[in-house]
C-alpha positions as a Python dict, from the first residue, in 0.01 Angstrom:
ca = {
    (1, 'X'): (0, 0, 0),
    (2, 'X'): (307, 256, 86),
    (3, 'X'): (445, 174, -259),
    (4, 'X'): (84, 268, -404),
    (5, 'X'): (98, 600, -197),
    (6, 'X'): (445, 657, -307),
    (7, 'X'): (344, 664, -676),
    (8, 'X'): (59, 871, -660),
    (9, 'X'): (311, 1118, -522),
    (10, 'X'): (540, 1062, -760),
    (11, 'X'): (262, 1161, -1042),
    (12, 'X'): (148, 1462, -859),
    (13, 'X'): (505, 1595, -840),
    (14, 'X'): (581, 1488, -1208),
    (15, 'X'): (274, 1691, -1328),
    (16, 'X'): (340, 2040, -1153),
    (17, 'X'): (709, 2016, -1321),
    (18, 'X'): (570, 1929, -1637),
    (19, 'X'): (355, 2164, -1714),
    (20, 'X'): (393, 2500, -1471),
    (21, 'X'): (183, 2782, -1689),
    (22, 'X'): (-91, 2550, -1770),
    (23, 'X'): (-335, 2714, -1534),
    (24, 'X'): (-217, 3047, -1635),
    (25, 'X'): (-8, 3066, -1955),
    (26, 'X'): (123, 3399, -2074),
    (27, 'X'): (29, 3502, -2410),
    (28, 'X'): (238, 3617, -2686),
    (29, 'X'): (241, 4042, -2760),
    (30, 'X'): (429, 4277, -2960),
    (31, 'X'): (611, 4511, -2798),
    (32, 'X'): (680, 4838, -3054),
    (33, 'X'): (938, 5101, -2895),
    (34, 'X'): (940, 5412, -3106),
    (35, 'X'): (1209, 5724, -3005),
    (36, 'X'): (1027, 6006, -3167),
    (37, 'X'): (780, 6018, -2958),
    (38, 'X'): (923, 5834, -2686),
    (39, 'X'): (657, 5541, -2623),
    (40, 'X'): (653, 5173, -2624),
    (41, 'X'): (328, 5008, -2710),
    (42, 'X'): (188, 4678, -2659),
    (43, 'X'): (-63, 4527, -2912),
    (44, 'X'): (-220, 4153, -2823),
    (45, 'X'): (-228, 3939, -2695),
    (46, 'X'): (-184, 3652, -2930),
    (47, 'X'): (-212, 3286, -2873),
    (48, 'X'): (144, 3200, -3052),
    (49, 'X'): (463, 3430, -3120),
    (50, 'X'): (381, 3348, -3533),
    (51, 'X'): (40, 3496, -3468),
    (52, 'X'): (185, 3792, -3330),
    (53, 'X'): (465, 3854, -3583),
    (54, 'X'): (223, 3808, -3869),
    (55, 'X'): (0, 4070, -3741),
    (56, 'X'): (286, 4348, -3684),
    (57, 'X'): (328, 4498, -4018),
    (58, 'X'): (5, 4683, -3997),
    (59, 'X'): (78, 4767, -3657),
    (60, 'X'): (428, 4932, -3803),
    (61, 'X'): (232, 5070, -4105),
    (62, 'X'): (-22, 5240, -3826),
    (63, 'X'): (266, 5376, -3627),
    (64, 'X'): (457, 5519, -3920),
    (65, 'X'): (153, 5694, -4056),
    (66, 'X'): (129, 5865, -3710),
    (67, 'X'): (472, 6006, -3750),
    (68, 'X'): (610, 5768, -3536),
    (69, 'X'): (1038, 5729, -3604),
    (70, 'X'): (1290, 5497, -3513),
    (71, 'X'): (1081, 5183, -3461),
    (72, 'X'): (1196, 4883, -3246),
    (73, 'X'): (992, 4531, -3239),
    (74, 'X'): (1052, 4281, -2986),
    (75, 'X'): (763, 3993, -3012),
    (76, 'X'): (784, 3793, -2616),
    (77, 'X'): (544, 3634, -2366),
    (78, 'X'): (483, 3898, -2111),
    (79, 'X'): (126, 4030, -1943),
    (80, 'X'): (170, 4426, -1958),
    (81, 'X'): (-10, 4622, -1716),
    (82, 'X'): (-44, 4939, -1963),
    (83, 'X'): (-66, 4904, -2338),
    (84, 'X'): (80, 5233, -2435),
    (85, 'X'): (343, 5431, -2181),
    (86, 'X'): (529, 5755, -2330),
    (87, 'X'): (808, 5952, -2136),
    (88, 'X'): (630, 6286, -2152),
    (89, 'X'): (290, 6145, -2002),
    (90, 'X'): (546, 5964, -1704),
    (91, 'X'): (745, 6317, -1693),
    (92, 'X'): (393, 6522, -1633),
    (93, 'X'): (283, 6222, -1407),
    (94, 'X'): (600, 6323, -1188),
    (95, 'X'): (594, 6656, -1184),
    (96, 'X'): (215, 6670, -1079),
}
């Protein structure tokens, strides 16, 4: 019976290892730092980090069109707590 016990264990332990995010996985975004204006955005989330890279031209094309200049694209697994942040809105934030 200890040797049944034992097992079970053994499965219980072997199951949180093996899969750690399945109760909470983090999804995939795209994370777009521009310099001019100073601002990183977030767009997603997306289920895979294929889904997200196929959907960041227009993203790019959106940015651009805004004036937006010297883009930077990361694509990662991440759960931001604010889509868009900008230096000047963080600077008034301070000063207020």
């Amino acid at each position: 019976m200890l040797g049944f016990y034992l097992f079970l264990i053994y499965l219980v332990v072997l199951s949180v290892f093996a899969a750690p995010n399945r109760h909470n996985p983090e999804k995939w975004w795209v994370e777009i730092v521009t310099d001019s204006p100073r601002c990183t955005y977030y767009f997603g989330p997306f289920d895979t980090d294929k889904e997200a890279s196929s959907n960041t031209p227009g993203y790019i094309e959106d940015l651009k069109s805004e004036g937006a200049q010297r883009i930077s694209i990361r694509i990662k697994q991440c759960q931001p707590s604010d889509l868009t942040i900008c230096e000047s809105e963080f600077s008034e934030s301070i000063a207020a």
